[in-house]
C-alpha positions as CSV (number, residue, x, y, z in Angstrom):
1,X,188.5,137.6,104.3
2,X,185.2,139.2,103.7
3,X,182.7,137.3,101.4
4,X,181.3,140.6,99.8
5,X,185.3,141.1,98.4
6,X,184.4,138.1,96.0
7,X,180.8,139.3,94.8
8,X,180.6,141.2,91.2
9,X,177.4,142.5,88.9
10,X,176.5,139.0,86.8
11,X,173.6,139.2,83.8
12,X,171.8,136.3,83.8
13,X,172.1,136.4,80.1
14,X,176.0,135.7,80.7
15,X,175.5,132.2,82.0
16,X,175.4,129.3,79.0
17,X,172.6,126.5,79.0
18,X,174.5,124.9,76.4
19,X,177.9,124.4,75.5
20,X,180.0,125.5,72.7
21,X,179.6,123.0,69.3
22,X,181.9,121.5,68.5
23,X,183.4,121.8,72.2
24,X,186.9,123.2,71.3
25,X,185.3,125.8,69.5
26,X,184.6,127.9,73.2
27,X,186.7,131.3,73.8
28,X,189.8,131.4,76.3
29,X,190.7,134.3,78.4
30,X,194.5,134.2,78.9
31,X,195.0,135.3,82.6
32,X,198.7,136.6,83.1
33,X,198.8,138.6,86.1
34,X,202.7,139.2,86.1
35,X,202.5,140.0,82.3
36,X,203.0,142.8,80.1
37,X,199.6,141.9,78.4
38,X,197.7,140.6,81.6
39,X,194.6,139.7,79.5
40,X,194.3,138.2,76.1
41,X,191.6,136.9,73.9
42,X,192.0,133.9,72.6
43,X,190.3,130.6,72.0
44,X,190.6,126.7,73.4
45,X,192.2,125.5,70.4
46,X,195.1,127.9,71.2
47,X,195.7,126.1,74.7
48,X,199.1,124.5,73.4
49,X,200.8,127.5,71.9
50,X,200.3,128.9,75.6
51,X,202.5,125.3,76.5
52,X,205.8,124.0,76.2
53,X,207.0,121.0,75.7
54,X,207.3,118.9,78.7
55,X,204.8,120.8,80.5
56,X,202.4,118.3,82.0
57,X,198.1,118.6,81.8
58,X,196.4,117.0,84.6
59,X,192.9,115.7,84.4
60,X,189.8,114.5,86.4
61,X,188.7,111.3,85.3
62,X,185.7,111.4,86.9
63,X,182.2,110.5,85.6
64,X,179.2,112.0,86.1
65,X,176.1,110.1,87.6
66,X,172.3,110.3,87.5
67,X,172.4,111.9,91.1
68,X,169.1,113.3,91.4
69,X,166.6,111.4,92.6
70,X,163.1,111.8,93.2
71,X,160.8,109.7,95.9
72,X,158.3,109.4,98.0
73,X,158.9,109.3,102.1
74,X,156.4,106.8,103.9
75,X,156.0,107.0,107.3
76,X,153.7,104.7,108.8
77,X,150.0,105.5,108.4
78,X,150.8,109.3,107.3
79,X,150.3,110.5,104.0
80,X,153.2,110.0,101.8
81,X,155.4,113.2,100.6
82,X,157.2,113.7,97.3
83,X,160.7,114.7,98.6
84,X,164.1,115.4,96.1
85,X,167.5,114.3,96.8
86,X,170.7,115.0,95.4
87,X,173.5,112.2,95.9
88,X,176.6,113.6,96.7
89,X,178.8,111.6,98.3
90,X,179.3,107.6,99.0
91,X,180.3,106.5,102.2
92,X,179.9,103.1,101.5
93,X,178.6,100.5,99.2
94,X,174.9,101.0,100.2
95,X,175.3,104.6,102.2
96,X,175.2,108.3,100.3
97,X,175.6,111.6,102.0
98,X,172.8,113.8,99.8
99,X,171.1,117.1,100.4
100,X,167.3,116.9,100.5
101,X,164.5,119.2,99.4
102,X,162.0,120.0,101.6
103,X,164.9,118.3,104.5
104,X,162.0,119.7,106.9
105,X,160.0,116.9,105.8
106,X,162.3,113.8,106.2
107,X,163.1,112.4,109.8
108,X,165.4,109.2,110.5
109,X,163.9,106.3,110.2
110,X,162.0,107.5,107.2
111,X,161.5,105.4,104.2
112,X,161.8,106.4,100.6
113,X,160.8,104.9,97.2
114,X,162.5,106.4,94.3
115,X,161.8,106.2,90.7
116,X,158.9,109.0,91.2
117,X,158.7,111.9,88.8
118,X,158.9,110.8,85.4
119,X,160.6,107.3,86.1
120,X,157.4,105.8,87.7
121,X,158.0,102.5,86.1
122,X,160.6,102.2,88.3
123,X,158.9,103.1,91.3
124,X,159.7,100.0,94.3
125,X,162.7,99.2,92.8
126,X,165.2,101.6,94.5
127,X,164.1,102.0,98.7
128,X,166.3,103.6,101.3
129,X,166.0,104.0,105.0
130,X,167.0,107.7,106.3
131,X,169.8,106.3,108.8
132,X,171.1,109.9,109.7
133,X,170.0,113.7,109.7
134,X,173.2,116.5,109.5
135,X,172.8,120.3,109.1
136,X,172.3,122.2,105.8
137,X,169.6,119.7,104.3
138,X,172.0,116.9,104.5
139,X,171.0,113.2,105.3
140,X,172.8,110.0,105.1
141,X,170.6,107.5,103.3
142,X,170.7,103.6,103.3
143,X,169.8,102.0,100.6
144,X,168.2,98.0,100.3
145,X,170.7,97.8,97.4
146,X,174.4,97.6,97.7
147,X,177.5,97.6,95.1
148,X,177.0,97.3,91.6
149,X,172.9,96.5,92.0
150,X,172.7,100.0,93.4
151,X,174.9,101.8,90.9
152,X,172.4,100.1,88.1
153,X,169.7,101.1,90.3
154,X,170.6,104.9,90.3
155,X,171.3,105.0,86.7
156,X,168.0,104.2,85.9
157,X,165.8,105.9,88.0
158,X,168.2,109.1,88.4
159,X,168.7,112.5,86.4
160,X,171.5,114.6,85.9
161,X,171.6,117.0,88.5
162,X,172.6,120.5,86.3
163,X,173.7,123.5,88.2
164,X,171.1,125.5,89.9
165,X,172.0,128.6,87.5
166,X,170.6,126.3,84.4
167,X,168.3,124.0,86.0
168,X,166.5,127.3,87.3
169,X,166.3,128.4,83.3
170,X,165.3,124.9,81.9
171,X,164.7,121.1,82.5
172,X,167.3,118.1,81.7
173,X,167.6,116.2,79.0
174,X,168.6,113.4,77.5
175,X,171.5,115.4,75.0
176,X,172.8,116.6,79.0
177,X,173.7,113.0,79.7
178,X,176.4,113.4,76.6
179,X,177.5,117.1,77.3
180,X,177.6,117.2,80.9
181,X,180.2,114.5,80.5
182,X,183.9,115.0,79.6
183,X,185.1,113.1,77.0
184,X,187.8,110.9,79.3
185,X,185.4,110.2,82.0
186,X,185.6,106.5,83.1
187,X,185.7,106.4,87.0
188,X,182.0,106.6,88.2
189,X,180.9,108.6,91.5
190,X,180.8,112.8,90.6
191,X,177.7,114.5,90.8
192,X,178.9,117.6,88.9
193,X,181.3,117.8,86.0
194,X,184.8,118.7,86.2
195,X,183.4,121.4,83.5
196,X,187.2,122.4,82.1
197,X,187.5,119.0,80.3
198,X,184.0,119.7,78.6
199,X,186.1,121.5,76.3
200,X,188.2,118.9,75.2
201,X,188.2,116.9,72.0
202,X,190.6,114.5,69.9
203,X,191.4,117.2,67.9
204,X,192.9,119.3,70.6
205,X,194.1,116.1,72.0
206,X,196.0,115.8,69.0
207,X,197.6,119.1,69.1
208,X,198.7,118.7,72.3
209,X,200.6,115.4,71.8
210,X,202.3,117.1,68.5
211,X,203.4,120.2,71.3
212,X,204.9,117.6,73.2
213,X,202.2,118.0,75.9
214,X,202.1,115.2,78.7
215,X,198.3,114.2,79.5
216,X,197.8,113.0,82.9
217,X,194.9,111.7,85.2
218,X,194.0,111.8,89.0
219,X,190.3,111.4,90.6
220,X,188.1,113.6,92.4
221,X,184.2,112.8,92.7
222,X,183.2,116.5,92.7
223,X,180.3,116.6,95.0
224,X,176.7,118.3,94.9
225,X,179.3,121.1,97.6
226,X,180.2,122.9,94.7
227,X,176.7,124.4,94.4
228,X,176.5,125.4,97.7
229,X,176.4,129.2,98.2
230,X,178.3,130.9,100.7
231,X,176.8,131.8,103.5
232,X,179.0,133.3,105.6
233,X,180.2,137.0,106.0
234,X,183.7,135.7,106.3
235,X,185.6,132.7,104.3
236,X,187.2,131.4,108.1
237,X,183.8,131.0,108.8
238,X,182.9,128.4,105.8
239,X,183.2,124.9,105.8
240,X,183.4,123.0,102.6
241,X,181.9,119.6,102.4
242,X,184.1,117.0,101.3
243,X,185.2,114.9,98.2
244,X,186.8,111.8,97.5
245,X,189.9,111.6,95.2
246,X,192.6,109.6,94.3
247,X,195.9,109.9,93.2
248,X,197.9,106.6,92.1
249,X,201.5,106.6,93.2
250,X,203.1,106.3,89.6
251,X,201.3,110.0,88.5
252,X,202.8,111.4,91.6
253,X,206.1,109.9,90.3
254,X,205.1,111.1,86.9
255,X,203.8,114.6,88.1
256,X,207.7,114.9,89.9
257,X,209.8,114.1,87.2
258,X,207.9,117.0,85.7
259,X,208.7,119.7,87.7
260,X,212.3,117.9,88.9
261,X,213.1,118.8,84.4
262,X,211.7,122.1,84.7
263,X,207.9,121.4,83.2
264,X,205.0,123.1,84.6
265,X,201.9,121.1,85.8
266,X,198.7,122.8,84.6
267,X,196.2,121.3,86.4
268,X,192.3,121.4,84.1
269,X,189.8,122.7,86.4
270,X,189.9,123.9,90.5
271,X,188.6,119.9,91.3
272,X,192.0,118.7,90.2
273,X,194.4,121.5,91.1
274,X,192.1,121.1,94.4
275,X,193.5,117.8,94.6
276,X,197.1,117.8,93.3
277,X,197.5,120.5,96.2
278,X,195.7,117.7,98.6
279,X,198.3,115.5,97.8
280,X,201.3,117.7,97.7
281,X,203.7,118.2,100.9
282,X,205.2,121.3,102.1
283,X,208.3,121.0,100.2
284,X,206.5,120.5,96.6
285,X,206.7,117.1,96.6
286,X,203.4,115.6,95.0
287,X,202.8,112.3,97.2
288,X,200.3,109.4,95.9
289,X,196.7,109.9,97.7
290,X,193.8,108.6,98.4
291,X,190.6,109.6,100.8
292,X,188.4,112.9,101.4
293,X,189.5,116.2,101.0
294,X,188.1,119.7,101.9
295,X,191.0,122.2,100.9
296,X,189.3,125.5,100.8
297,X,191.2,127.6,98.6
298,X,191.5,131.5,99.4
299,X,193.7,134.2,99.0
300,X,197.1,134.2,101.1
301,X,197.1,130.2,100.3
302,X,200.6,129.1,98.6
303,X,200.2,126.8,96.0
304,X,202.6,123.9,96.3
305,X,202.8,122.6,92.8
306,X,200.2,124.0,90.8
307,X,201.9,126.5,88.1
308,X,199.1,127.3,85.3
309,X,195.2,126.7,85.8
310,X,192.2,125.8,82.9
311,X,189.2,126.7,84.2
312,X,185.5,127.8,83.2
313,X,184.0,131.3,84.2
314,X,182.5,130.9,88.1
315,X,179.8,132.8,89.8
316,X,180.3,136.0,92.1
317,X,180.8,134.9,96.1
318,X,181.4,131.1,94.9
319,X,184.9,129.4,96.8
320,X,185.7,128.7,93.0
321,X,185.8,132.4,92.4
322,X,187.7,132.7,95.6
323,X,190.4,129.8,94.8
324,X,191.2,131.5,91.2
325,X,191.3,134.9,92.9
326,X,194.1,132.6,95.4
327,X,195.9,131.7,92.0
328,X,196.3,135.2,90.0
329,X,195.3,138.0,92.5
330,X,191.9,139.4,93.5
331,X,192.7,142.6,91.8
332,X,193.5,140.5,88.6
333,X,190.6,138.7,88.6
334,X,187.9,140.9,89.6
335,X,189.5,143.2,86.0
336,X,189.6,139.6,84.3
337,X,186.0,138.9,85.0
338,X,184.9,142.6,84.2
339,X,186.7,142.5,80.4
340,X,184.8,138.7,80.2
341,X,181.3,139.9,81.2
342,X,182.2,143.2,79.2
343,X,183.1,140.8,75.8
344,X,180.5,138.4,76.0
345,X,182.2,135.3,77.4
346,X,179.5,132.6,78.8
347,X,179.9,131.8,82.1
348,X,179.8,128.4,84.2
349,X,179.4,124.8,83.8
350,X,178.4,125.1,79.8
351,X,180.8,128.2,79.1
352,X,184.0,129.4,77.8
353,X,187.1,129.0,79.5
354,X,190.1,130.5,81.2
355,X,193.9,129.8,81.5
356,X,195.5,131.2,84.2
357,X,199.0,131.5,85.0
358,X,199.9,131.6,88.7
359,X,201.0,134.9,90.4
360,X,204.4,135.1,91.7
């Protein structure tokens, strides 16, 4: 399909640099494509009377880490450079895949001392060697630390690395480390926030478990990929980078028994819909899983087990704005989006929210 399909007229005043307080207090567009009333105004507190019971929520666990790093490249007598990196995803206990900043500057071989730029007490006690050099900025860096001394390592010395739409507007700070962070997080490795669970609370939690609403959780370490523009003219021509995920054998189980009694899964955010779809066969079937996946979601796909989607506001010619298109119609969306930039709903990682029911 065409790219330019997907694009739409965003203000920049429509996209929030800080999220709703208290966090359940954001606005929900109710997306129901095969409706009488297709959209409806509501807010996130209202999620479970949209539910029933036995219908099943599925979650990403994931937890956001320091990511971005800053360092200086030395290369034998030349003058060292200030480069920026962005982690995005580990391929093994001392290796990251990350996109650099200028990548022009960096050449295998390279070395790098992080804990520049604001962190310079820490300065020599992270070093990497650049062991490999891909397309789109990307590099495959290894570090002199491995396991658990590394993870410390990166805390430390590393800063949240927001979305380009808010870090453009202003810098991070230390009250990002709490809100970019959903308030289930425990498994450590994303480099953006599954942003639908920002919205979450105990006091919705506790609505939900008086509606008789199942809470389940799967993992996929959402990678620096989902900032990426897209480039090409057509989606065939795309390639999305991929994520790891994981999802443990008794949740499948769970997530089957679900739809085997008639409940709906209703996946919170594209990253775990992305990967319940991963891990679902042909015939519906969710199956346990475990590895990378790169499902690029676009219209004509048939979802396999997904019935009902939570998900923020995303940005025009984004794959995130394509998959949602996939899930309620193009036509549905591109009116959905319209009435939310018309009404004042904030858009993105720190905005309101949408629930989406699937189109038949």
């Amino acid at each position: 399909m065409r790219v330019e399909l997907f694009d739409f007229d965003l203000p920049e005043t429509s996209i929030a640099l800080r999220p709703a307080s208290p966090r359940d207090s954001a606005r929900m567009l109710v997306v129901r494509p095969d409706g009488a009333d297709v959209l409806a105004d509501r807010g996130v507190l209202d999620l479970p009377s949209f539910l029933r019971e036995g219908d099943a929520l599925v979650f990403n666990d994931t937890k956001v880490i320091p990511a971005q790093l800053e360092g200086i490249r030395r290369r034998g007598e030349e003058i060292a450079t200030q480069v920026s990196l962005t982690l995005h995803m580990r391929v093994a206990p001392d290796r990251w895949k990350a996109f650099a900043r200028p990548a022009r500057r960096l050449k295998v071989g390279d070395r790098i001392a992080f804990g520049h730029g604001g962190s310079s007490c820490f300065l020599g006690t992270l070093d990497a060697t650049v062991e490999e050099k891909g397309d789109a900025g990307e590099v495959t860096l290894r570090f002199d630390l491995s396991g658990p001394s590394l993870d410390e390592a990166i805390m430390a010395v590393g800063h949240i690395p927001l979305p380009p739409y808010i870090a453009s507007k202003r810098a991070e700070d230390a009250q990002d480390r709490a809100d970019y962070q959903t308030m289930y997080a425990r498994e450590e490795g994303a480099v953006a926030a599954p942003t639908a669970g920002l919205h979450f609370t105990d006091r919705l939690f506790a609505k939900l478990d008086e509606a008789g609403i199942e809470r389940h959780f799967v993992t996929l370490h959402v990678g620096a990929g989902t900032f990426l523009p897209v480039k090409a003219d057509d989606t065939d021509d795309h390639v999305m980078h991929q994520e790891i995920g994981h999802v443990d054998a008794r949740t499948a189980e769970r997530l089957n028994a679900v739809k085997a009694r008639g409940g709906r899964i209703v996946c919170v955010g594209t990253t775990s819909l992305r990967l319940i779809e991963s891990a679902t066969s042909e015939d519906g079937t969710v199956k346990s899983w475990s590895g990378p996946t790169g499902i690029f979601i676009t219209p004509g796909y048939r979802f396999r087990a997904v019935d009902m989607l939570m998900t923020n506001f995303h940005l025009p010619k984004s794959t995130l704005f394509m998959l949602v298109s996939a899930f309620s119609g193009l036509d549905t969306m591109r009116a959905a989006y319209a009435h939310a930039i018309e009404t004042g709903y904030r858009f993105y990682s720190y905005g309101d929210a949408s629930l989406l029911f699937r189109k038949d």
